[in-house]
N, C-alpha and C positions, 0 to 999 in steps of 0.2 A: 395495513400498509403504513410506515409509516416514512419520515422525511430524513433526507441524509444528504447531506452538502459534503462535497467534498474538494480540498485543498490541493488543485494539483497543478502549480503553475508552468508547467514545463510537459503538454502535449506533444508529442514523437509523429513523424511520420515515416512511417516503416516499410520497406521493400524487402521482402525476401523469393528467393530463386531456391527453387527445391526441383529435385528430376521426377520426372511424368514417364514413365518410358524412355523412347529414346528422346524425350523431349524439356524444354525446361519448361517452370511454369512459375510464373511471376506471381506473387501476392503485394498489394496494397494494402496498409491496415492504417487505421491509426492506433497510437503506443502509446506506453508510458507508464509511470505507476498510478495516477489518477484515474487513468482512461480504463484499466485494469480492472483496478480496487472498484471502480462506479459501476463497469460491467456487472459484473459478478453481483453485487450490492440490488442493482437492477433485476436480474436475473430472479434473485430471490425474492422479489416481490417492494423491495422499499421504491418509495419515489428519490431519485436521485437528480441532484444538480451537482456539476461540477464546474469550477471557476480557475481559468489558463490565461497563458498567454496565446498571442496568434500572429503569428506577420509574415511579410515576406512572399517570395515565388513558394517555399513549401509550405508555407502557409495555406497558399489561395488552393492548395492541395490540402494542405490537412484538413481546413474548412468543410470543406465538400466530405471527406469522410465522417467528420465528429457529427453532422447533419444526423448521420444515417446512424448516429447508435441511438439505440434503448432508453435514454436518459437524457434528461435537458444538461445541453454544454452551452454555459454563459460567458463569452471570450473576451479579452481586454485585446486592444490592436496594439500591433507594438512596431516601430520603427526598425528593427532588425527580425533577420529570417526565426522560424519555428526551428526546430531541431529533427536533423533527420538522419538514418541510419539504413545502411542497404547489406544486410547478412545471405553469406550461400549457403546453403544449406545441403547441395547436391551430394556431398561426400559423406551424408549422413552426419556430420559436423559442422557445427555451428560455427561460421569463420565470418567475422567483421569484415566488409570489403572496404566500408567508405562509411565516416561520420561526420555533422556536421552540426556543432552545438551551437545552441541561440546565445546572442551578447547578452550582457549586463540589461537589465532593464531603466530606459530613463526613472529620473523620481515621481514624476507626473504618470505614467505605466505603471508604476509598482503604488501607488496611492489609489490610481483606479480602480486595480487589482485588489487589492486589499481591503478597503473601502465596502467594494461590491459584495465580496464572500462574506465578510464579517456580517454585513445588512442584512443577507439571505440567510448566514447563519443561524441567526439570533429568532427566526422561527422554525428552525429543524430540532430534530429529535436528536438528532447527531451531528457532529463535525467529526469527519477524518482529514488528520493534514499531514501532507505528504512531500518529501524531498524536490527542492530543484535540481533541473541534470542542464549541466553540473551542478554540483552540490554547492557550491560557492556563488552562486549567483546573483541571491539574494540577500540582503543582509541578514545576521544570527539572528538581532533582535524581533527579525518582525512576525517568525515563529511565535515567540514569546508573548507579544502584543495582539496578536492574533489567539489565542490560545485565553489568555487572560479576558478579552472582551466577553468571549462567548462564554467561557466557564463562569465566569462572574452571572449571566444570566441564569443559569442552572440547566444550558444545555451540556449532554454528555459529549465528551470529546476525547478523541483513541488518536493518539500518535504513529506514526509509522516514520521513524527520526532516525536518523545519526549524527555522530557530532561532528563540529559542535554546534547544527541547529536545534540539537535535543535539549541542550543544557537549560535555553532561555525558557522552553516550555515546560520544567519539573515545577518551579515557583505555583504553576498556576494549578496544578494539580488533577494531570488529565486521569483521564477512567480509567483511561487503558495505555500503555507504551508497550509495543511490540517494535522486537530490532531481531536481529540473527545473532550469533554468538559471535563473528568477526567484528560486528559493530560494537557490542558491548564488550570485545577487547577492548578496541579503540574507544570506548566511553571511559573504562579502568585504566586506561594506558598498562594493561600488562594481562597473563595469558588467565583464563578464564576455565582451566580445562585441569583437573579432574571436576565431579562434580560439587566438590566443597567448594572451590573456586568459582564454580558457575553462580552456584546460590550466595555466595559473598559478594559478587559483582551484581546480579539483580537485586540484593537487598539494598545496594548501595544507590540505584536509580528509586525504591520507594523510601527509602529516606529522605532522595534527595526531591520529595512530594506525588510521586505515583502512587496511585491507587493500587494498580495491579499493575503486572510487568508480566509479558510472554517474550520466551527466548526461542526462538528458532535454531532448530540445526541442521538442515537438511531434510535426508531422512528420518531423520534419529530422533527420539522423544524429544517436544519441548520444554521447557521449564515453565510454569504457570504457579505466579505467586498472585494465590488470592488476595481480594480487598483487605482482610485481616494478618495478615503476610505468612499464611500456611503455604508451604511450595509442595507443588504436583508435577508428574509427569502426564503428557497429554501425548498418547502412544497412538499415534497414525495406522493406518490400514499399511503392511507392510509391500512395498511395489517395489519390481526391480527397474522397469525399462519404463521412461518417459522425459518429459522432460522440466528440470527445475526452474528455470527462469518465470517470475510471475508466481511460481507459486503463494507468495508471501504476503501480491499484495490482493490473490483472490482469494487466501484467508482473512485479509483485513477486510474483504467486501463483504463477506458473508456475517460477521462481528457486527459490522455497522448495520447490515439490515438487521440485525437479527436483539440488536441493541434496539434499535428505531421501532421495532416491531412488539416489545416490551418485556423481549424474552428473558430472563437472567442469566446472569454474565457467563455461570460455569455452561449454559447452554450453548451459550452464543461462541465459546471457545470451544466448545468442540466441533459444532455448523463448520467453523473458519477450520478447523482442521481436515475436517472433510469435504470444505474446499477447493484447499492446499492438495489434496490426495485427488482431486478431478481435473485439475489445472494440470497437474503431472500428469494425468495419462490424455490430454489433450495436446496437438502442434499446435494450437492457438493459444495466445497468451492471455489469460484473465476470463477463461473459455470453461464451461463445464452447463449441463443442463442440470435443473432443480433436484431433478429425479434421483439424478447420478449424485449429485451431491449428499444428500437426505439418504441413501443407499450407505456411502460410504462414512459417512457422521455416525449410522449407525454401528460401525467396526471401529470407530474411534475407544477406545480407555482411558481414562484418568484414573491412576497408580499412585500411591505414597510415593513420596520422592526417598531416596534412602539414606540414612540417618538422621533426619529429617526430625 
């Protein structure tokens, strides 16, 4: 077992209405890409802590939920509400009805914040740091500053960024940066697609100090440029029917335990791909048991990437 902190200041509380019969049927959850990524992290055996925000009326609701997962949630209070999202799902389709994102955090809330994770950091095995929703919440820099602490101690730390929170954290030179190929357009400002493009726009994120860089794309093979910037493709169990959301960041949980746990990385990237391939055939988001995961890692491939 080993220890994984992870960066996720913006915990979700989530309602979704799906059909039971002739009837509906409400779920509670808590969400988000922290709550996710810790899940899954959890699931596979690492000790996880994760470090949010919390306030508000869906707060004293999210509260009550994050109790009840798998993994210690250590919450900063914050003067404005948590962030909450109510999707139907009864059409068989995913339809947003109502969202409601948390403000800006005071400077005194985002020090707290910051502060705390970094402290708990600095005796894990891993840090994963992950997006504010909105993305803009937080200031760019303190990705960056956060990032730099811990890696300066010689904990491993895997990104799950876009920009421009990614930019401040290449300097410090995480393990791992995993984005999707929409993101890493928007990192190149421009289109990333055939595959010469893919691999010119991830070599440009280890240049600019990544270790290694995974490109998601959906279904579709991802791109995996090794520590020494060989690029691979990492070819998923091929599924048609499930669903994508989460999948990405219950690939990053399974990375981080499997980091934490002392696995080597080309292992630990295929674990998170197999994952990614449990979360898709789960309705729960950041959802998959050990079993099923370790089943489907093993249908996982790493291929030469072509002309490579």
């Amino acid at each position: 077992m080993g220890r994984v902190v992870v960066f996720g200041p913006h915990p979700l509380l989530s309602v979704t209405i799906e059909a039971r019969g002739g009837e509906d049927d409400v779920h509670v959850h808590a969400a988000g890409q922290g709550v996710w990524l810790g899940r899954m992290a959890a699931e596979l055996g690492a000790e996880v802590t994760l470090h949010g925000f919390c306030g508000g009326e869906t707060g004293a609701v999210l509260e009550g939920l994050l109790a009840r997962l798998p993994f210690t949630v250590r919450l900063t209070p914050t003067a404005g509400p948590s962030g909450c999202y109510v999707v139907d799902r009864r059409s068989g389709e995913r339809v947003l009805v109502a969202q409601e994102t948390a403000p800006p955090p005071s400077r005194h809330e985002l020090d707290a914040l910051v502060s705390a994770a970094i402290a708990d950091a600095l005796g894990a095995d891993v840090l994963a740091i992950g997006n504010a929703f909105p993305g803009d919440q937080l200031p760019e820099a303190v990705y960056g500053e956060i990032a730099a602490d811990v890696r300066a101690a010689g904990v491993t730390v895997i990104a799950d960024l876009s920009s421009p929170r990614l930019e401040p954290v290449l300097p410090a030179g995480p393990d791992l940066v995993k984005l999707n190929d929409w993101e890493l357009a928007g990192f190149v400002q421009g289109p990333v697609d055939p595959p010469e493009r893919l691999l010119a726009a991830a070599r440009r994120l280890r240049d600019g100090g990544a270790r290694s860089v995974l490109v998601t794309r959906g279904g579709e093979p991802a791109l995996w440029l090794e520590p020494d910037g060989t690029p691979r493709w990492v070819v998923p169990p091929a599924l048609e029917h499930g669903m994508r959301e989460g999948c990405g960041d219950s690939m990053m949980g399974a990375i981080a335990a499997a980091l934490a746990a002392g696995r080597p990385l080309a292992e630990a990237v295929v674990t998170g791909a197999g994952a990614g391939a449990a979360n898709f055939l789960h309705a729960g988001l950041g959802t998959g048991d050990r079993a099923t995961v370790e089943r489907l890692a093993a249908l996982v491939r790493v291929a030469d990437y072509p002309g490579a």
